[in-house]
N, C-alpha and C positions, 0 to 999 in steps of 0.2 A: 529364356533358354534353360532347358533342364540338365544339368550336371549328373551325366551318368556313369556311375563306378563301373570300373572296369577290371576286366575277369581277372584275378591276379594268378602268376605261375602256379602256385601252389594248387591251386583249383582247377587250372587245366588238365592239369596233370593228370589230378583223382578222378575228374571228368572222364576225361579218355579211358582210363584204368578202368571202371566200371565199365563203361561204355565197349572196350574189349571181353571182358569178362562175359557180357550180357550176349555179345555178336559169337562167342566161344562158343556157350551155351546154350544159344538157339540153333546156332547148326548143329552140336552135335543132336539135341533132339527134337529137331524138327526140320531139318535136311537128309533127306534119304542119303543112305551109302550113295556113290556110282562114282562117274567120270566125274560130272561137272565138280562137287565135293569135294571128294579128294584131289584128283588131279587139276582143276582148271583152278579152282580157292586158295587151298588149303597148300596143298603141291604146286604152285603158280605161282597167285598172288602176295599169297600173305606171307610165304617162305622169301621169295624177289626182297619185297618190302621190308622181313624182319631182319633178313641178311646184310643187308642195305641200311638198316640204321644200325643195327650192332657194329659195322665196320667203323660208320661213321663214328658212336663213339668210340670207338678201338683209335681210333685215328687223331683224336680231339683229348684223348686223357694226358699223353707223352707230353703235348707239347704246350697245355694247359700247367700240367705239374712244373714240368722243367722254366716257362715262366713265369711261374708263381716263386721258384725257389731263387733264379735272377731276382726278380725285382724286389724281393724280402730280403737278402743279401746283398741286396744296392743300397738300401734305405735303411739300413743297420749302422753302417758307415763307418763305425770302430772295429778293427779283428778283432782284439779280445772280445768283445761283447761278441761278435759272430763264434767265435771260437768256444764259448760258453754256452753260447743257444744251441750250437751244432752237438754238442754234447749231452746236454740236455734232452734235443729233440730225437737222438736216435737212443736213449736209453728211453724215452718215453714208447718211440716205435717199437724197440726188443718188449717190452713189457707188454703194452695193449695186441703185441702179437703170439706172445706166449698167452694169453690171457684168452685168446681168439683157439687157438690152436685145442688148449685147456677145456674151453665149452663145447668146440666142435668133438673132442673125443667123446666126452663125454654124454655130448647128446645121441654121437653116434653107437657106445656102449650101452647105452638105456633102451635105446630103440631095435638095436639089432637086424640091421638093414641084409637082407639077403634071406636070413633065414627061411628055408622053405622052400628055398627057387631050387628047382628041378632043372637042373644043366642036360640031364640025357636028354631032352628033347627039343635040343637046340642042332639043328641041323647043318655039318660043314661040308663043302665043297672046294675039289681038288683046282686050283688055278694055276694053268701052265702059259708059260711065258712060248710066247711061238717066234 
């Protein structure tokens, strides 16, 4: 019997990852525009399907987090020790989030996102409530 390795998460992952990238990229250039493309693929399938796992994680982060923070705070078992780590862990949080905040402005200052977009020719229509 041959003992064969098996695919690990990690490589699924990238697997897929590429694997969408490629199916991305071959529709847009080499699927004509029309119905089937946009609306039956694109507007269909793969929106159904992207909506449908984004919820899914939306749905899976809550109550993954909330118990991870039970059961880390069960198996702590002294308050002071917990009261010390809780301390600890949201001054670690305030920092790596100021620190987050810090690069995004700054990537966003460097980069200057917008500049150039031409708003007059963004068309609005009146909506009445009947």
């Amino acid at each position: 019997m041959e003992n064969k390795k098996k695919i690990g998460l990690t490589t699924s992952i990238f697997i897929g990852l590429i694997a969408g990238a490629i199916v991305g990229i071959l529709l847009h250039y080499y699927v004509p525009e029309g119905n089937f493309r946009d609306h039956v693929l694109i507007g269909g399938i793969f929106y159904v399907v992207g909506n449908g796992f984004l919820r899914l994680m939306q749905m899976l982060v809550v109550p993954l987090v909330f118990c991870s923070l039970v059961c880390g705070s069960m198996a702590m078992g002294d308050t002071k020790k917990l009261g010390k780590i809780g301390v600890k862990t949201l001054f670690f949080y305030l920092v790596t989030t100021a620190f987050a905040i810090s690069v995004a402005l700054l990537i966003g200052n460097l980069m200057n996102p917008g500049v150039g977009l031409d708003m007059s020719s963004i068309e609005t229509k009146e909506i009445s409530i009947v």
